[in-house]
N, C-alpha and C positions, 0 to 999 in steps of 0.2 A: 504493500500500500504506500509505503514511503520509504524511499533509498537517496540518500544523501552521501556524497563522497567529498574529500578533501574541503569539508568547509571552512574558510578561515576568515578572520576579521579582525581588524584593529583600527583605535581611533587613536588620530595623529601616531606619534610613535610607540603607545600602547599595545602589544598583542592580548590580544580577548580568545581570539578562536584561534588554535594552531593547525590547521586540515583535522576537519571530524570528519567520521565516517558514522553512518546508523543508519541499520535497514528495521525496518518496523512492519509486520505484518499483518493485513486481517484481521479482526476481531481481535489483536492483542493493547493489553497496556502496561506502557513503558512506562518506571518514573525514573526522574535525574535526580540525582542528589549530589551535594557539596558543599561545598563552605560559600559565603559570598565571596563573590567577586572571582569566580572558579571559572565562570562564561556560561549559566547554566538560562538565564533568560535573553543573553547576546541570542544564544543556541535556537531560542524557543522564539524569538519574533521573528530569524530568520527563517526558521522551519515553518512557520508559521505567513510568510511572505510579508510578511511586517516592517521588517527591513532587508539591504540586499546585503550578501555577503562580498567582499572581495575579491574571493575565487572559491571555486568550488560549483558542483552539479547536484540538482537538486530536485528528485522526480517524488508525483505527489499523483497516485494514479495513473502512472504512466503520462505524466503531464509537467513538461518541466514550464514552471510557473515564472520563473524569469527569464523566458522568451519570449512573454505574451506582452502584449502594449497595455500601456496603464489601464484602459479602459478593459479591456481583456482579464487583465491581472485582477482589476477589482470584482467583477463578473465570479471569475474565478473563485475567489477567497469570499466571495458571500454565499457560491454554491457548493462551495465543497469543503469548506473549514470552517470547523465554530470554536469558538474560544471563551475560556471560562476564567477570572484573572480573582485575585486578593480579595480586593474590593469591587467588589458585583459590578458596579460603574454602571447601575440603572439611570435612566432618567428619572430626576423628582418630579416632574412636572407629568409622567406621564404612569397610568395604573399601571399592577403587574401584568395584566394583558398586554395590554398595548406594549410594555416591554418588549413580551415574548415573540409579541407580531413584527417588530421590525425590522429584522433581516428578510422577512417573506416578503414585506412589503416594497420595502429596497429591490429585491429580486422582482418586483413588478408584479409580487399576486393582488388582489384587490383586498380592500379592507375584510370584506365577506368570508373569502378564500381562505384569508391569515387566521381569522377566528378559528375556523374548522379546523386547521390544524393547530393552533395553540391548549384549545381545550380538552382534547386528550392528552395533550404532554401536562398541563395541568393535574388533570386527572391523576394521572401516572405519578408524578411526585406529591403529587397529596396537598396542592395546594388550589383545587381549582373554587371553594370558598372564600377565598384570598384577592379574585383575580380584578375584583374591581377598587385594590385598594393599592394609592401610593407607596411608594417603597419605605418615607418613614413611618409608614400606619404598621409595617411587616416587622417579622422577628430576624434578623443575621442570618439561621437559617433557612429561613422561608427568603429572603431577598438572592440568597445563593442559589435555591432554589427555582426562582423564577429566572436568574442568569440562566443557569444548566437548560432549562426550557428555550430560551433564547437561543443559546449555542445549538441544539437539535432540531431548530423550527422546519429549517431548508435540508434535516436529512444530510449532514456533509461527512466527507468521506473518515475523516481526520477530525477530534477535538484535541486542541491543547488548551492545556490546563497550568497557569502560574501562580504555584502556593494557594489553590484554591478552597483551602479549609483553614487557611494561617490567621484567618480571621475570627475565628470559631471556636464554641466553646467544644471542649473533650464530646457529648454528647451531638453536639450538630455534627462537629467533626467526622465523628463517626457513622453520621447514618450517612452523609455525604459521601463517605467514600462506600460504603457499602451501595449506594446507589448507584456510582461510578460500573460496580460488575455487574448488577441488573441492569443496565443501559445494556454495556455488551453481551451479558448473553439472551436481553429479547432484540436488541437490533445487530447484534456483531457491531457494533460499534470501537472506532480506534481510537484510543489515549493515548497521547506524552504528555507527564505530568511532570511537573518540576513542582518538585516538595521539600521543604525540611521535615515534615511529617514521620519520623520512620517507621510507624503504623501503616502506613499509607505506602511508604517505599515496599513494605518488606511483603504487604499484599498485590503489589504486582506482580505483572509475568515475568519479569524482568525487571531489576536496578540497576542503571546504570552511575558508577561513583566520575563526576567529572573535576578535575582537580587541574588548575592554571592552563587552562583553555583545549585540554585533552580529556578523554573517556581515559580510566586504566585497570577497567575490566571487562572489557567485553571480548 
């Protein structure tokens, strides 16, 4: 699902990324762990096409995403990557629905269309009671909760996820991630999560430890 080779990166004469390599497969989830400042979220916007790397190839469904024209590239990353970050980073001004509707909408479904599929992902995490109230009306985990909704609206091939329980108490924390493996095994759904969590590391398929801008165990 995602194969990245020799990615590297540095700002001014700082190296961040030294050539990564990570293949990520199907229905699997990967988390990163390390110290800060290791390159574990450099890693993750650029996997993420958030930012561009340097050097290095970078396919994401057989689609290498920094070939496509900006307009292409954004297209792209709203139908096939969702992203789940610290801080939910909802709109205040707009309910948890309407939240969860916005990358459908962005993608051109109509307001009607984005319901229908928001409120079964409501449903699904348990908060479709919820769905006509601002983000400050909601609990930390219910606000994560309707991100996580947001990140799956358009069905994308890829979630990545940074520190997405770091804001959480021990109990939200944990139904969060436990939610993380009933995502994938009713949708196959694909994670790279970058955690300090290591609850949350040590229940993936995979950890990788990334240390001064290399993996050194994979």
């Amino acid at each position: 699902m995602l194969f990245a080779q020799g990615i590297a990166k540095k700002y001014g004469q700082l190296e961040i990324l030294k050539g990564v390599d990570l293949r990520v497969n199907s229905g699997e989830i990967v988390s990163i762990v390390g110290s800060s400042g290791a390159g574990k979220t450099t890693l993750l916007q650029i996997l993420g096409t958030l930012d561009h790397p340097d050097s290095g190839t970078l396919e994401i469904a057989n689609v290498n995403p920094f070939k496509l024209g900006s307009k292409d590239l954004s297209k792209f990353r709203n139908q096939s990557l969702g992203f789940i970050f610290q801080f939910h980073q909802l709109l205040p001004e707009f309910s948890a629905i309407e939240n969860a509707m916005l990358p459908a909408m962005i993608g051109g479904k109509s307001k009607k269309d984005a319901e229908e599929l928001a409120i079964p992902l409501l449903q699904k995490l348990g908060i479709e009671n919820r769905k006509d109230h601002k983000p400050s009306e909601l609990s930390g985990g219910e606000q994560q909760r309707v991100a996580v909704c947001r990140a799956l609206i358009n069905n994308p091939k890829v979630i990545f996820a940074d520190e997405p329980s770091g804001n959480l108490d021990t109990k939200n924390a944990r139904e969060l991630h436990e939610l993380f493996f009933k995502l994938r095994d009713d949708f196959n759904q694909t994670f790279v999560i970058v955690t300090h969590n290591e609850e949350l590391a040590q229940m993936a398929d995979r950890s990788l430890v990334m240390r001064d801008g290399r993996f050194v165990n994979q």
